[in-house]
C-alpha positions in Angstrom: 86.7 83.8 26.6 87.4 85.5 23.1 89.7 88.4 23.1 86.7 90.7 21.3 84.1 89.7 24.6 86.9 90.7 26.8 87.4 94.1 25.3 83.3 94.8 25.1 83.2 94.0 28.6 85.6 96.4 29.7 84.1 99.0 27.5 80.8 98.1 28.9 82.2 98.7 32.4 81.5 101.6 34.3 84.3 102.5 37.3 83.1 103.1 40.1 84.9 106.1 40.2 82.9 108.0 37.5 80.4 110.6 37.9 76.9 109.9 35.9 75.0 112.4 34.5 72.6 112.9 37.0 75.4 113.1 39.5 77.1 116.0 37.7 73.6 117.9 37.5 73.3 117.9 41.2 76.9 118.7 41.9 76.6 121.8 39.6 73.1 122.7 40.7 74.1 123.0 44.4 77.4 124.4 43.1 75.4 127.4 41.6 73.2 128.1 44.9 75.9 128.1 46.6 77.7 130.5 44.8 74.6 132.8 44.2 73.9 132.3 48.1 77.6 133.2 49.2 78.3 136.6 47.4 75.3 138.3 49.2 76.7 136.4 52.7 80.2 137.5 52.1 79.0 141.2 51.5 76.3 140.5 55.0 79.9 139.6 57.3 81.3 142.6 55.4 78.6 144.9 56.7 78.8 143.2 60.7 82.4 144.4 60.5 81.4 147.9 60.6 78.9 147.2 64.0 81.5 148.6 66.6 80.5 146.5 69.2 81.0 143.2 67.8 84.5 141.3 68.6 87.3 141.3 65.4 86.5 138.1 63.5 82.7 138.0 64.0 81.7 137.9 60.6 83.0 134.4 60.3 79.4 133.5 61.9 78.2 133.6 59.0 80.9 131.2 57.1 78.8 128.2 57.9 76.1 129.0 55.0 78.9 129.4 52.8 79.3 124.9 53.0 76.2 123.8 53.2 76.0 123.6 49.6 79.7 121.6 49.3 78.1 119.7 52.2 75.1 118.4 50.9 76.9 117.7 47.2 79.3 115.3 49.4 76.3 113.9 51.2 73.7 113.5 48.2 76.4 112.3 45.0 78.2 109.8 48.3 81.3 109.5 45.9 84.3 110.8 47.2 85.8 114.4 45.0 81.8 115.2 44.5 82.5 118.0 47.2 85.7 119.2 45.9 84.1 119.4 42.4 81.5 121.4 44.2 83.8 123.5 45.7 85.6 124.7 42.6 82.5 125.5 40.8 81.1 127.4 43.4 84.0 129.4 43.9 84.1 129.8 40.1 80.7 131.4 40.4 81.4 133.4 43.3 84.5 134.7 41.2 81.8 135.6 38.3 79.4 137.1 40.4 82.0 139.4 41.6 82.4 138.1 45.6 84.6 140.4 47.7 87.2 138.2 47.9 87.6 138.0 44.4 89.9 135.7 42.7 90.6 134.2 46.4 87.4 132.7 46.9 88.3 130.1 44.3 91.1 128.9 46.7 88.4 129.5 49.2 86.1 127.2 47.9 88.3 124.5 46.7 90.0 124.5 50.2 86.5 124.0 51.9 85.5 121.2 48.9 88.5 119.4 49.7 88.3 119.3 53.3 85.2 117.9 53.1 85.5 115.7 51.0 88.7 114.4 53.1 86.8 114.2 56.6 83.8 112.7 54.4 86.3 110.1 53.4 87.4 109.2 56.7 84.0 109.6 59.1 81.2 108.7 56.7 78.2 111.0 55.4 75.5 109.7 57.8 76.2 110.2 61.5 75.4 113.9 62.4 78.9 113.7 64.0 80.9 113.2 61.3 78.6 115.9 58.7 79.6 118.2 61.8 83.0 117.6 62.1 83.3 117.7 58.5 81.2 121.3 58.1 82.8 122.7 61.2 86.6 122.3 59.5 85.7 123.4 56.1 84.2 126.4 57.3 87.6 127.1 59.0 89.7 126.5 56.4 89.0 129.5 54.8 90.4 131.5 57.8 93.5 129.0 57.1 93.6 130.2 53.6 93.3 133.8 54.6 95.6 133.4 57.2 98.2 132.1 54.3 97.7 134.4 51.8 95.9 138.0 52.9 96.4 138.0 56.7 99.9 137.0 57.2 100.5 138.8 60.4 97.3 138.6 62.1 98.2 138.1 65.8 97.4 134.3 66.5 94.7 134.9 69.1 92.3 136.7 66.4 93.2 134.0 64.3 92.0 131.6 67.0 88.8 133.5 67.6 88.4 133.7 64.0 88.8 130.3 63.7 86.4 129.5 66.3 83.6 131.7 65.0 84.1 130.1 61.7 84.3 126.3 63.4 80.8 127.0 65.6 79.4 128.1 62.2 79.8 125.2 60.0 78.8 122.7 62.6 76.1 124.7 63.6 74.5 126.2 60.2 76.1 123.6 57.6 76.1 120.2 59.7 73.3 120.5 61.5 71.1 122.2 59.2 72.0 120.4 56.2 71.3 117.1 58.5 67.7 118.1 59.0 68.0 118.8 55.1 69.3 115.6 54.1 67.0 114.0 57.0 64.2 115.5 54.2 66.0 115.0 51.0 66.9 111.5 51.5 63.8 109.6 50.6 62.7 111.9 47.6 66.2 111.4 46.0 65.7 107.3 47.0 67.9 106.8 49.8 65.8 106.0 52.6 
């Protein structure tokens, strides 16, 4: 083999690793729903804080909506980083769109993106187990984060129950939900 055929051929290569075009559209079109989608949520747990009756932490409910977006840009691209990619750019466009969190939901975001992305990487991205699993902890991680950085010494059994509310939400309105999505989705994007 000639030295010049070697070096088009490895031009002409695509890694496996890259994203394509069409890739990158759905990562940042999901990324921008879910950012648009979060701001209003975020503001919605805000408001459940002030219902007396509800237990310390319940807004967290709600955190589940907040990944179904890094969710199905995990599930959909199937290439591992597509959900932390997703995660960053949502929580840039939370940042814009002036979330309460402000500047923190970027950690927020990339947190959940990464988490995903990490239990995608390990379970898979078809069993409803494993999109569970995978929504339930990056729905929590955010009480990690603000655990770490704005509620330092929140007494560990609000954390917990914090924790939990968040947990139940992801597998419940990301995992599940975006399952039944997906279950949808899958043959119009061509996978069956």
């Amino acid at each position: 083999m000639d030295q010049d055929e070697g070096v088009a051929d490895k031009r002409n290569a695509r890694p496996h690793r890259m994203f394509t075009p069409r890739e990158l559209s759905l990562i940042i079109i999901l990324s921008a729903l879910g950012g648009a989608v979060s701001v209003p949520i975020g503001y919605a747990g805000n408001l459940l804080k002030t219902i007396p009756l509800l237990p310390f932490g319940t807004p967290q409910i709600l955190s589940g909506l907040h990944v179904i977006w890094i969710l199905l840009a995990g599930t959909l691209v199937k290439k591992t980083g597509s959900s932390t990619i997703a995660g960053i750019l949502k929580g840039l466009i939370e940042v814009t769109l002036f979330s309460y969190h402000g500047i923190l939901v970027l950690l927020i975001s990339t947190a959940q993106g990464v988490t995903m992305d990490l239990v995608l990487a390990a379970l898979g991205r078809k069993n409803v187990f494993s999109l569970c699993l995978a929504s339930g902890l990056s729905s929590s991680s955010n009480v990690i984060v603000l655990k770490l950085t704005f509620l330092r010494h929140l007494p560990l059994p609000l954390f917990f129950s914090m924790y939990a509310f968040s947990f139940v939400s992801g597998v419940l309105f990301a995992g599940y939900l975006a399952k039944r999505a997906l279950d949808v989705a899958g043959p119009l994007m061509g996978g069956g």
